[in-house]
N, C-alpha and C positions, 0 to 999 in steps of 0.2 A: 352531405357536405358539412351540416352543423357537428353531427358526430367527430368528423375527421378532425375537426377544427376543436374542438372542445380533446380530442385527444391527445390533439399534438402541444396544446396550452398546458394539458396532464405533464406530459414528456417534460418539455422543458422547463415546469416550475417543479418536477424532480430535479433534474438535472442541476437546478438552480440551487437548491436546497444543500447540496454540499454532499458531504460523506454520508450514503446512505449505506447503513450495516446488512442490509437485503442486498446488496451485491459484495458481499464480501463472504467467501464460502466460510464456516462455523468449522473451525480444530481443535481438536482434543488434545491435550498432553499426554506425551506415554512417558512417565517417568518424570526426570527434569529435562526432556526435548520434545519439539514441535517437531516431524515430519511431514516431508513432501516427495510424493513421487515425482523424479525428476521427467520422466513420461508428460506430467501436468504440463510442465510449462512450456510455453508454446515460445519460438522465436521472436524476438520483437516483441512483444505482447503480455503487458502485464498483467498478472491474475492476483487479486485481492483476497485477503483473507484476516479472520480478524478469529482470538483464543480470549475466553474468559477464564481471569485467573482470580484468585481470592481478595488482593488487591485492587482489583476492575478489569475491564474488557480494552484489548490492545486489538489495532487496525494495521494493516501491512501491506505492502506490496511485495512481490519478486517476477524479477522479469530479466529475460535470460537477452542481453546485449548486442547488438551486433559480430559481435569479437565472438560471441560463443560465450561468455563469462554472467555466473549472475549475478545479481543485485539484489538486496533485498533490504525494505529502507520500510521506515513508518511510515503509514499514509499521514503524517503530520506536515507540516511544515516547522521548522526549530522558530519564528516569527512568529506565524498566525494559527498554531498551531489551535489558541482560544477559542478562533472560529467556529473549529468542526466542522471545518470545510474538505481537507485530503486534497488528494490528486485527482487528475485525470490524463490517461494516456492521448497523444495527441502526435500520432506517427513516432519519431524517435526521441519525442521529449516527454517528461512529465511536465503537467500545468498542474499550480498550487491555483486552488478555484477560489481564492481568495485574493491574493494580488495580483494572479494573471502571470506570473511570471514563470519561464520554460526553463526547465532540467536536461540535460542532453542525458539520457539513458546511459552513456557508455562513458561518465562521467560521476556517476555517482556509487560515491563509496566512505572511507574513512577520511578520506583527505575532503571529503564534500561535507564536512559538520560544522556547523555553526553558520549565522545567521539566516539568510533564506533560501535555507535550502532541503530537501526531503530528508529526516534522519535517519541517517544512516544505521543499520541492522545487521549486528556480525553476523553471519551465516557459515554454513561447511559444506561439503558434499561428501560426503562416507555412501560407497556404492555407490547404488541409483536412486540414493535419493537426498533432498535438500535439510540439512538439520539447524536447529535454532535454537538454543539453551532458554529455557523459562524466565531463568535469572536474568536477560536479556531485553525478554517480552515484560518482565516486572518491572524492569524499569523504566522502559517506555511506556506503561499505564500511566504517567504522571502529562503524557500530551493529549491523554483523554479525559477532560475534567466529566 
C-alpha cells in the first residue's frame, strides 16, 4: 500500500510540474520542414511533440478536431507562457496548467492569438502527411525561455 501511495505522489507531482519534454516525441527537420505522418494523429487526441533548432528547443501540439481539421499550436500559452507549464488535453479542451483555463479544440487556430490562449502554429497537409515550416518553429523558440 505504501508503494502504491508514494507512486501515485510520483504521478501527480509530475503531472504538477508542468510541460515535461519526456512526453513530447523528439523531430528532426528534413530541410526547412517538420513532418508528421498523418496516420500519427489520432481523433480527438492530442500528440505532443517538441524539434531542437539552433536557436533553442520548441514544444507543440497537434490534434486533429472533432470536425476532422487539425490544429496545431505551441504547447505555450501567449500569457503564462514564462511558466513552462503547456497544456493538457482534458476530453475536447486543452487546459493551460498554469491558470487552469480550457481551450475548446475545435477553436483553435489563427483567429485564437493573442492573450490567453494556446499559440497558434501554421501547419499544411501535402499528402499524408502534417508539414510545419522551421521558420515557424523558430519563432516560437522565443515562448521557451
Amino acid at each position: 500500500m505504501k508503494q502504491i501511495l508514494i507512486l501515485a505522489t510520483l504521478l501527480v507531482a509530475g503531472l504538477l510540474a508542468g510541460c515535461n519534454s519526456d512526453t513530447h516525441k523528439q523531430l528532426t527537420p528534413q530541410g526547412n520542414v517538420v513532418q508528421i505522418p498523418l496516420a500519427e494523429l489520432q481523433p480527438t487526441q492530442a500528440s505532443f511533440y517538441k524539434v531542437s533548432l539552433n536557436n533553442g528547443e520548441v514544444h507543440f501540439f497537434a490534434v486533429k478536431g472533432a470536425d476532422g481539421r487539425i490544429r496545431t499550436a505551441l504547447d505555450a500559452c501567449d500569457v503564462c507562457y514564462k511558466e513552462r507549464k503547456g497544456y493538457q488535453q482534458q476530453g475536447d479542451v486543452m487546459l493551460c496548467r498554469n491558470c487552469n483555463l480550457t481551450f475548446p479544440i475545435d477553436q483553435i487556430g489563427p483567429s485564437s492569438v493573442g492573450g490567453c490562449n494556446p499559440h497558434f502554429l501554421p501547419s499544411r497537409i501535402e499528402g499524408d502527411r502534417l508539414v510545419i515550416d522551421v521558420e515557424q518553429l523558430q519563432n516560437g523558440t522565443r515562448y521557451f525561455p
